[in-house]
N, CA, C and O atoms as a Tripos MOL2 file, in Angstrom:
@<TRIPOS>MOLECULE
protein
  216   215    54     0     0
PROTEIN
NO_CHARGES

@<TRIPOS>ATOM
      1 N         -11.9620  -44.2090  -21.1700 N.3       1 UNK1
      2 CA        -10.9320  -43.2480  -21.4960 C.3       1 UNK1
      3 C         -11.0070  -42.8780  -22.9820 C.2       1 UNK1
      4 O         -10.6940  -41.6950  -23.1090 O.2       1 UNK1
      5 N         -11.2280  -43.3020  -23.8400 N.am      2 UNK2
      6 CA        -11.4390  -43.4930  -25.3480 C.3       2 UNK2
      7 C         -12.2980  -42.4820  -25.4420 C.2       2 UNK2
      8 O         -11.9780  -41.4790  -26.0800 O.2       2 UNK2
      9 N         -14.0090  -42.6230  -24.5780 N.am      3 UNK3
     10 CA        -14.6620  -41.6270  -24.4660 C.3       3 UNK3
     11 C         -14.6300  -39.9550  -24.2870 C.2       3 UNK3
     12 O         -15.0350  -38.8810  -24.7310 O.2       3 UNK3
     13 N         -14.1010  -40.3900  -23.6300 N.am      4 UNK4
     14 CA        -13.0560  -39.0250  -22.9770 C.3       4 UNK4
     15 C         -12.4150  -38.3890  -24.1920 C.2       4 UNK4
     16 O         -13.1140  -37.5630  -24.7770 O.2       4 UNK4
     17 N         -11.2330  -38.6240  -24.6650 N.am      5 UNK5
     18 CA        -10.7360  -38.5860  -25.7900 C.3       5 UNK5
     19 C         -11.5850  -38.3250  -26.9490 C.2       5 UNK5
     20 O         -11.3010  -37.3350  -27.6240 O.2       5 UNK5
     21 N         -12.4120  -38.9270  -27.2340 N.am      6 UNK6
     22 CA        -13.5260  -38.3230  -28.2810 C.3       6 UNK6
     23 C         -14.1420  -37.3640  -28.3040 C.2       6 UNK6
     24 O         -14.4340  -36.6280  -29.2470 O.2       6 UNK6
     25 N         -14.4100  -37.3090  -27.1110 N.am      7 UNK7
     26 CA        -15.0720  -35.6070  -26.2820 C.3       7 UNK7
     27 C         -14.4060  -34.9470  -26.8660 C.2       7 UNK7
     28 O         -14.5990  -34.5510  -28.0150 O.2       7 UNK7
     29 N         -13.2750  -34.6560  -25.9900 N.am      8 UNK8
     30 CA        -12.1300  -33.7160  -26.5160 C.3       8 UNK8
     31 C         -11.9270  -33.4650  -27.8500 C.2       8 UNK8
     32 O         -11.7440  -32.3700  -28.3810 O.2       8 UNK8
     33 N         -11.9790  -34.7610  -28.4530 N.am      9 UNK9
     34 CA        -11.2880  -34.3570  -29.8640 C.3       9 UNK9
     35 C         -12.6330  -33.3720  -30.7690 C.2       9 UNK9
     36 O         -12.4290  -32.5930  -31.7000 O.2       9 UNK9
     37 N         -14.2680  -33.7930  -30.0060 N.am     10 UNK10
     38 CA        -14.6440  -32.8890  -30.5550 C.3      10 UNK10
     39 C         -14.6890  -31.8350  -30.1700 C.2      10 UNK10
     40 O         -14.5760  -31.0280  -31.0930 O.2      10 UNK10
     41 N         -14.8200  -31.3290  -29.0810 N.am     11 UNK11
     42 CA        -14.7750  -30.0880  -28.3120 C.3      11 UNK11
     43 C         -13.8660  -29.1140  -28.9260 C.2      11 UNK11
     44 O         -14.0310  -27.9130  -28.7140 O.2      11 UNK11
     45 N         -12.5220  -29.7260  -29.9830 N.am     12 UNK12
     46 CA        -11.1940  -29.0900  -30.0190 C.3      12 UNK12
     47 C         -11.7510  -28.6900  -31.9970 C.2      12 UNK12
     48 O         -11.4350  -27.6850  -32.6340 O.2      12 UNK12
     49 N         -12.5640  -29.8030  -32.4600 N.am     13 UNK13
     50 CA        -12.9190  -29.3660  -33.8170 C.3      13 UNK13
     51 C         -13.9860  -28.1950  -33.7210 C.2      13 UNK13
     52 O         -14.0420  -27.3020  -34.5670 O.2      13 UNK13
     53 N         -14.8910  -28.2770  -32.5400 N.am     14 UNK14
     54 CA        -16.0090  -26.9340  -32.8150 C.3      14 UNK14
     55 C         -15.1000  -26.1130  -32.3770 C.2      14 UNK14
     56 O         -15.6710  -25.0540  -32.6380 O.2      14 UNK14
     57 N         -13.7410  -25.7010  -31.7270 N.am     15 UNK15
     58 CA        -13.1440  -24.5530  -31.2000 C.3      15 UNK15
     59 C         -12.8920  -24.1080  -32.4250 C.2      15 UNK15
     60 O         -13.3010  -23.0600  -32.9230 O.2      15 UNK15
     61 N         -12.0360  -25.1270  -33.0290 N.am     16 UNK16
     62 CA        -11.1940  -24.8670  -34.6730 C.3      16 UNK16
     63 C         -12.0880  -24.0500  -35.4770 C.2      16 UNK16
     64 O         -11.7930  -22.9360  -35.9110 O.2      16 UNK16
     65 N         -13.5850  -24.8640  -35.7220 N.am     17 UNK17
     66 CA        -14.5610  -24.0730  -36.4880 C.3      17 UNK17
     67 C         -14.6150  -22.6680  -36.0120 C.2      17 UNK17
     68 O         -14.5300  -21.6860  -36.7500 O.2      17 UNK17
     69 N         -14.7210  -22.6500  -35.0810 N.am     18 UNK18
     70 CA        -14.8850  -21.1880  -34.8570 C.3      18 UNK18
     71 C         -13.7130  -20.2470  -34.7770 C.2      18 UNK18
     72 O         -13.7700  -19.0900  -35.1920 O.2      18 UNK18
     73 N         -13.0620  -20.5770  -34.4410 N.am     19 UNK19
     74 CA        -11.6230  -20.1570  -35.0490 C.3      19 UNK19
     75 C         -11.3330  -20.0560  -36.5950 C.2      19 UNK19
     76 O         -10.9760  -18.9840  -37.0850 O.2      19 UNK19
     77 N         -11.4020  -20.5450  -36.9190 N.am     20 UNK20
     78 CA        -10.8670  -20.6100  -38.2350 C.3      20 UNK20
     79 C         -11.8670  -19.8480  -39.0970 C.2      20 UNK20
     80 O         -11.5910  -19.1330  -40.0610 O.2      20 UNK20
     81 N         -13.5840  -20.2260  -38.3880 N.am     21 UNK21
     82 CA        -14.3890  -19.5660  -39.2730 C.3      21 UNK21
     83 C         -14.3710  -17.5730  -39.2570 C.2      21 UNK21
     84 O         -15.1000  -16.8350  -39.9190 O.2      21 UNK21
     85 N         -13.4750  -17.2480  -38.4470 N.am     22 UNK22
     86 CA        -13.2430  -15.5660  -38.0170 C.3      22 UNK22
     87 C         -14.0650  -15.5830  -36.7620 C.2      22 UNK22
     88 O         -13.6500  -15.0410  -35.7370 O.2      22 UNK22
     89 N         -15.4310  -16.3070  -36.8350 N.am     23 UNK23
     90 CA        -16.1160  -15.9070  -35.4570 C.3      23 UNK23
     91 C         -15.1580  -15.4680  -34.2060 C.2      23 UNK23
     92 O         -15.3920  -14.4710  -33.5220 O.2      23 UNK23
     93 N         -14.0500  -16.3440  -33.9990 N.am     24 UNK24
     94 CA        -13.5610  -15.7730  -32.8230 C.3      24 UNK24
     95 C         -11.9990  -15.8980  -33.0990 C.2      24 UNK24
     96 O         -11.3320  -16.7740  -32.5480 O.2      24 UNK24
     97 N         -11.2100  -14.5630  -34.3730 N.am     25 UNK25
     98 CA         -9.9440  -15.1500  -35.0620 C.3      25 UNK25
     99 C          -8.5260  -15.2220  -33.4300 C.2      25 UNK25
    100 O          -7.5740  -15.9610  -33.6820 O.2      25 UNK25
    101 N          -8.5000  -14.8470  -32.6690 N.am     26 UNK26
    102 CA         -7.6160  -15.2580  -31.6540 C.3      26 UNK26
    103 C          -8.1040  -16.2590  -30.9330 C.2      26 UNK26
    104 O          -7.4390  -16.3710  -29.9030 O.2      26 UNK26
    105 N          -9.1600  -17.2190  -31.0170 N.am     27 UNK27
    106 CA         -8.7720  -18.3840  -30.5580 C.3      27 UNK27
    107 C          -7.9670  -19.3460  -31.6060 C.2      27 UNK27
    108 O          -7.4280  -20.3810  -31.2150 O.2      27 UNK27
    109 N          -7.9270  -18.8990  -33.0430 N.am     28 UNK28
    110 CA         -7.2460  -20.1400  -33.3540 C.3      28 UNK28
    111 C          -6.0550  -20.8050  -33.7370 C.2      28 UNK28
    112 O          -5.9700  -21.7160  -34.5600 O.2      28 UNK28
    113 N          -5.0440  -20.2300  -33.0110 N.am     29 UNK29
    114 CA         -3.9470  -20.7090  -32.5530 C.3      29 UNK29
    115 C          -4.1390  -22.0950  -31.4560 C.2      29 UNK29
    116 O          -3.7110  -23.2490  -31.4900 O.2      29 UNK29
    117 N          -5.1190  -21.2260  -30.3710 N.am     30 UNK30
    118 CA         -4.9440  -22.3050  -29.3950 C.3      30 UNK30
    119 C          -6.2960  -23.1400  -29.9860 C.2      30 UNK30
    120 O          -6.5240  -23.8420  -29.0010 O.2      30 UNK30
    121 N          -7.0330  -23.3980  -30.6880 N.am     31 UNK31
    122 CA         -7.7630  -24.2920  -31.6560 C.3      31 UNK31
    123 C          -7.2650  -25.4250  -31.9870 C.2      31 UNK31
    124 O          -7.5990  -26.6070  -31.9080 O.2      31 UNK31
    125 N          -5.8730  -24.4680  -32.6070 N.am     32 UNK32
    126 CA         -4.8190  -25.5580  -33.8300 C.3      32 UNK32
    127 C          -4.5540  -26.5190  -32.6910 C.2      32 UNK32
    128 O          -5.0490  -27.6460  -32.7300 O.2      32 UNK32
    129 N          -3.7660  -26.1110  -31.6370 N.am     33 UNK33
    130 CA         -2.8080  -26.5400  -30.4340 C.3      33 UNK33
    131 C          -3.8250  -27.7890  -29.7180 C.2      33 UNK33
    132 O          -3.3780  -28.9000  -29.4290 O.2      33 UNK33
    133 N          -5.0500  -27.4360  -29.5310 N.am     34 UNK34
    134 CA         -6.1120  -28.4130  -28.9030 C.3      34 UNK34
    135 C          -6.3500  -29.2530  -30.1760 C.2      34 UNK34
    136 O          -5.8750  -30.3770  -30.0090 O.2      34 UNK34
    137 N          -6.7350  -29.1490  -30.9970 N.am     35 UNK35
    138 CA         -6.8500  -30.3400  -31.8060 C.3      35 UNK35
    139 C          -5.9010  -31.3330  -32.0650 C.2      35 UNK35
    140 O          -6.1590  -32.5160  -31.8400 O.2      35 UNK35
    141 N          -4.6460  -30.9020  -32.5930 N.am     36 UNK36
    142 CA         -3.4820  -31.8750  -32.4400 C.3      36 UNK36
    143 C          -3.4890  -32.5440  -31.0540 C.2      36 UNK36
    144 O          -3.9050  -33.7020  -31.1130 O.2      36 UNK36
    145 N          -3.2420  -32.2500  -30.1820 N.am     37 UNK37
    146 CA         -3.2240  -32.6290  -28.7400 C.3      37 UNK37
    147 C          -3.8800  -33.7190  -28.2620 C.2      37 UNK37
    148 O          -3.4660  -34.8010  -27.8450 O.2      37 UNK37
    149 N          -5.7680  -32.9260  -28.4810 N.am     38 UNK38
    150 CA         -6.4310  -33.9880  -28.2950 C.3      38 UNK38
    151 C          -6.4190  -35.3740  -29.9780 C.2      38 UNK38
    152 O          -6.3690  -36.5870  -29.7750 O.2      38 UNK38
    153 N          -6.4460  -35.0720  -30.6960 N.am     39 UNK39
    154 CA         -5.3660  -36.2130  -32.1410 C.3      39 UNK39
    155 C          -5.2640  -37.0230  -31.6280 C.2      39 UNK39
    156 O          -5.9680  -38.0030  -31.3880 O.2      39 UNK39
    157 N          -3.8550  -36.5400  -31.2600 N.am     40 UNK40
    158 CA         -2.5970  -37.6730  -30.6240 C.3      40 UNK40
    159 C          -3.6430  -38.4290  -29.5280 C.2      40 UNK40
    160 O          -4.1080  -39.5040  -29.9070 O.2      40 UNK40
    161 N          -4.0340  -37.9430  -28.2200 N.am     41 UNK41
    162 CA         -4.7810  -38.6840  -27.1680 C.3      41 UNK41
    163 C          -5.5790  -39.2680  -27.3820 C.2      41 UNK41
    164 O          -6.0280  -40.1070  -26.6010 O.2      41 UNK41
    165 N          -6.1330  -38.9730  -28.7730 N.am     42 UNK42
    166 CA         -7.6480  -39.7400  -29.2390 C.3      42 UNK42
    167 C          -6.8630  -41.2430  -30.2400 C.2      42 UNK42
    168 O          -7.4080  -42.3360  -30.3910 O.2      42 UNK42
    169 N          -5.6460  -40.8760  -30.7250 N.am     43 UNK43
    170 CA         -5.3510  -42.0520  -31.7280 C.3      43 UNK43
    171 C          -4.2450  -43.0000  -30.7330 C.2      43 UNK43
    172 O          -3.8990  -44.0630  -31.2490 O.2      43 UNK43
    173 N          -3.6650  -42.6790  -29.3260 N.am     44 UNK44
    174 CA         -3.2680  -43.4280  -28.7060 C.3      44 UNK44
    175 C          -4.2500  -44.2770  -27.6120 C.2      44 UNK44
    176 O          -3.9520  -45.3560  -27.1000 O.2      44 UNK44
    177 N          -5.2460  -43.6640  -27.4330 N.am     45 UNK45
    178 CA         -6.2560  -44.5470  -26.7030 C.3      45 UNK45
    179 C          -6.9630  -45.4760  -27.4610 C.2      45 UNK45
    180 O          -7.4220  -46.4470  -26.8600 O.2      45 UNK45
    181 N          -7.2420  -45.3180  -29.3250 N.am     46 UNK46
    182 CA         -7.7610  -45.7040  -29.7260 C.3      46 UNK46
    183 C          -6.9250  -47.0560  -30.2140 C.2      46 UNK46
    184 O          -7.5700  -48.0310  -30.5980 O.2      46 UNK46
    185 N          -5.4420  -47.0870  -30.1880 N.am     47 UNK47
    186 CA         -4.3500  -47.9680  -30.3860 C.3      47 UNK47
    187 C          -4.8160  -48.9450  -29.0880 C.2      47 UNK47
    188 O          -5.3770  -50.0130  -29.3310 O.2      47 UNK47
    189 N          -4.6060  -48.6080  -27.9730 N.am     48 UNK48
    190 CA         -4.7500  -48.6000  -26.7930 C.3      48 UNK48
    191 C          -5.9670  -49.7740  -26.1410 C.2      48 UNK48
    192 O          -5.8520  -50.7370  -25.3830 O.2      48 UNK48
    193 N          -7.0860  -49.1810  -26.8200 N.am     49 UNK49
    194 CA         -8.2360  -49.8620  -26.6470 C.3      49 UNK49
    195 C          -8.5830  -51.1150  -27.6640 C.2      49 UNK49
    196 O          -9.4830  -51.9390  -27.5030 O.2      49 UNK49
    197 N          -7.5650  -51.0420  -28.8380 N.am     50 UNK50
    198 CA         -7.9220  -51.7740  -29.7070 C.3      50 UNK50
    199 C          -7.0550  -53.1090  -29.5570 C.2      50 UNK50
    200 O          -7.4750  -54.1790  -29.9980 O.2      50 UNK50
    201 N          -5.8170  -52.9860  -28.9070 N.am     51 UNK51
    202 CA         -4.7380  -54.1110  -28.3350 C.3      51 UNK51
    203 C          -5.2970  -55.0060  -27.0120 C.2      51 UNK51
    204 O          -5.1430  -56.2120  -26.8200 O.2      51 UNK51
    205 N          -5.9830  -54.0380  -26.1810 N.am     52 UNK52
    206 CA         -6.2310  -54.7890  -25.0100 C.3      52 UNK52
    207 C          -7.4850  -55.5960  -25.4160 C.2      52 UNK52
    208 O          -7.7010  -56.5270  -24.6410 O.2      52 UNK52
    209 N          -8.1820  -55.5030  -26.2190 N.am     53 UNK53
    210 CA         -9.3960  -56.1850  -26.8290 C.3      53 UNK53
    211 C          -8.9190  -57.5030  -27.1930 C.2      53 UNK53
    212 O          -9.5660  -58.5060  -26.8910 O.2      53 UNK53
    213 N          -7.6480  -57.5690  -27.9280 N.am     54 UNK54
    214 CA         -6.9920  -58.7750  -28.8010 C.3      54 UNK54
    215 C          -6.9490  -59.7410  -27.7390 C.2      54 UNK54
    216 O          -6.5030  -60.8690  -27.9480 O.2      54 UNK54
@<TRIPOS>BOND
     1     1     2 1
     2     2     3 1
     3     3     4 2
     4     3     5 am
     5     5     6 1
     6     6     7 1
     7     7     8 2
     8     7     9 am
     9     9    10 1
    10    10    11 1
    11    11    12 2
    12    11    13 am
    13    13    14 1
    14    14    15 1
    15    15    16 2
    16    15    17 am
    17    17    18 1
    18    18    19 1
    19    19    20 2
    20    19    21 am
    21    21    22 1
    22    22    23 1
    23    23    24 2
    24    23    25 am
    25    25    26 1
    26    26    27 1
    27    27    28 2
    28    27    29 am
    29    29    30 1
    30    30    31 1
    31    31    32 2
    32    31    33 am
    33    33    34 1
    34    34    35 1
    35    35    36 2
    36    35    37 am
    37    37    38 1
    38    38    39 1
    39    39    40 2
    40    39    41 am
    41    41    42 1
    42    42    43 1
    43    43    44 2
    44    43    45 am
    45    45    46 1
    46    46    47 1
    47    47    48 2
    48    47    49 am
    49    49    50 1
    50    50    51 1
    51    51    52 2
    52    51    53 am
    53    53    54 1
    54    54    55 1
    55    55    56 2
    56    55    57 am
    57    57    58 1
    58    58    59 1
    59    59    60 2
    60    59    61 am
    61    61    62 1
    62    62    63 1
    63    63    64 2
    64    63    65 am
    65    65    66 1
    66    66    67 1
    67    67    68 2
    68    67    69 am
    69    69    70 1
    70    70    71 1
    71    71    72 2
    72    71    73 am
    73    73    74 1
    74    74    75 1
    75    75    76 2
    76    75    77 am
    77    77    78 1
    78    78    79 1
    79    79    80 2
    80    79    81 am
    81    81    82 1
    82    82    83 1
    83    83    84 2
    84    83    85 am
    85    85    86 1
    86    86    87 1
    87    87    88 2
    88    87    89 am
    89    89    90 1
    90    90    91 1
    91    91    92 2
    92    91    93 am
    93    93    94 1
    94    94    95 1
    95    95    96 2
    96    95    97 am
    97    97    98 1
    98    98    99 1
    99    99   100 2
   100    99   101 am
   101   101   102 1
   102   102   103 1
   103   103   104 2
   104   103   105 am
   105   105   106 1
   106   106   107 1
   107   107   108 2
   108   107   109 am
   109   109   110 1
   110   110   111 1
   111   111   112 2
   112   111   113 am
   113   113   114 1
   114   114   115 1
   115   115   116 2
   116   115   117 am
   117   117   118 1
   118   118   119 1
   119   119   120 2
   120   119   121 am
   121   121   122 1
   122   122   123 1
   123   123   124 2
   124   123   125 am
   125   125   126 1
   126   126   127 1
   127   127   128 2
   128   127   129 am
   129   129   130 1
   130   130   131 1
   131   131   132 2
   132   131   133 am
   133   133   134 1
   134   134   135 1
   135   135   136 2
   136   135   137 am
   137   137   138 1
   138   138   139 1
   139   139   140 2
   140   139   141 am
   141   141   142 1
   142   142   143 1
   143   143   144 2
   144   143   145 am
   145   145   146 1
   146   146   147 1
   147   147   148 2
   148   147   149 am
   149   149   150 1
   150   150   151 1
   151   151   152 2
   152   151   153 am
   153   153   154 1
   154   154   155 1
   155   155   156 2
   156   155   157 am
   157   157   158 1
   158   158   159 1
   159   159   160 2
   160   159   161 am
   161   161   162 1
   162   162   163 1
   163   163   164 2
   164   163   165 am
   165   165   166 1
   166   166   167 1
   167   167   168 2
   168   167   169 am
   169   169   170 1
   170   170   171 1
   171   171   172 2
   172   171   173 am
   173   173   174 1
   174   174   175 1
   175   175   176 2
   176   175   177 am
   177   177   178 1
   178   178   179 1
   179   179   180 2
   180   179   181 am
   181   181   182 1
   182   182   183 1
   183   183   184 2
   184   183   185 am
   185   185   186 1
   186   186   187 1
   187   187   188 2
   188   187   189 am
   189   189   190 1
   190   190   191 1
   191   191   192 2
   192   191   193 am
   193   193   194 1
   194   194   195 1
   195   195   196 2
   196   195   197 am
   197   197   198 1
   198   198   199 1
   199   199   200 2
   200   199   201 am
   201   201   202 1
   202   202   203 1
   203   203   204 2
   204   203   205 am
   205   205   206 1
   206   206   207 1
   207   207   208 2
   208   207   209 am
   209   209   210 1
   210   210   211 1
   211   211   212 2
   212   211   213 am
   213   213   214 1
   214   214   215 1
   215   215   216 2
@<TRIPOS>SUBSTRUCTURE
     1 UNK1         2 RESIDUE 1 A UNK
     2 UNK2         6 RESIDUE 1 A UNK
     3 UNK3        10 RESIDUE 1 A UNK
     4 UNK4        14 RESIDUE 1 A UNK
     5 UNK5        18 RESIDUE 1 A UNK
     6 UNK6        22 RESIDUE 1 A UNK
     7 UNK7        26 RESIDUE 1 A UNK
     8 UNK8        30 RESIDUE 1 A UNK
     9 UNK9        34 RESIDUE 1 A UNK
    10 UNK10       38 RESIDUE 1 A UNK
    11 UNK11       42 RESIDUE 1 A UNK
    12 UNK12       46 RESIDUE 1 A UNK
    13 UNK13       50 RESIDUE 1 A UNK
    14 UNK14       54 RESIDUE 1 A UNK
    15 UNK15       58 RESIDUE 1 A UNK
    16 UNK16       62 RESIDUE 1 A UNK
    17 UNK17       66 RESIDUE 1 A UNK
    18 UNK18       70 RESIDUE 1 A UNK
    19 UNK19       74 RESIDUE 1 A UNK
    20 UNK20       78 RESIDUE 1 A UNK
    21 UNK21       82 RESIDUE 1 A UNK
    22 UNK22       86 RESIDUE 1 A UNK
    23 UNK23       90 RESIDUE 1 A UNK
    24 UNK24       94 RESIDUE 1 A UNK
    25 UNK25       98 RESIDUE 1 A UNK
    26 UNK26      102 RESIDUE 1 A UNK
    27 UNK27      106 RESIDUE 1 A UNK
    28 UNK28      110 RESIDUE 1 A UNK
    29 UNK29      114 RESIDUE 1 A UNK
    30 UNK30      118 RESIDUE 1 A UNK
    31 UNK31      122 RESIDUE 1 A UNK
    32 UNK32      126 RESIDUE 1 A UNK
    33 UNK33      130 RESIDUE 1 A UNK
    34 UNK34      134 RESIDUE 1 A UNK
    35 UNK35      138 RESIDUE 1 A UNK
    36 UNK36      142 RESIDUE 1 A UNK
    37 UNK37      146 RESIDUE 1 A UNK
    38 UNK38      150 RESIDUE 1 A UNK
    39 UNK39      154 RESIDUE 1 A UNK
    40 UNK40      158 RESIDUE 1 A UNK
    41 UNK41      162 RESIDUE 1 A UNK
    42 UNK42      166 RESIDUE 1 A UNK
    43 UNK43      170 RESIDUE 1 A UNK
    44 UNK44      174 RESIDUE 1 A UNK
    45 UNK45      178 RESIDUE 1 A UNK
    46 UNK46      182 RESIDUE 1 A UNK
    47 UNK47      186 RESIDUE 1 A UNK
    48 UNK48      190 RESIDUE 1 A UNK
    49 UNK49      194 RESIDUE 1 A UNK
    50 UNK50      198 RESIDUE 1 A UNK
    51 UNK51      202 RESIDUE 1 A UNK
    52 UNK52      206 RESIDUE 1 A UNK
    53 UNK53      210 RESIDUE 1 A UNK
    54 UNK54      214 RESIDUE 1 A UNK
């Protein structure tokens, strides 16, 4: 699941890049929205994965 989450979180930074870089300026609203999103899912799995280890 962690994996997963990492995916995402990069999948959501190359959107941003391109968003943000003008290449494609109306995706990056929903850029912003996927990166936070996947964030949060990437730093609660990573909480997540790091407790059940202990």
């Amino acid at each position: 699941m962690l994996g997963w989450s990492l995916l995402f979180l990069v999948i959501a930074i190359i959107a941003a890049i391109f968003g943000f870089g003008g290449i494609a300026a109306a995706s990056a609203g929903i850029a912003k929205i996927l990166f936070f999103i996947f964030l949060v899912i990437f730093l609660i799995t990573l909480f997540m994965g790091m407790t059940r280890r202990v």
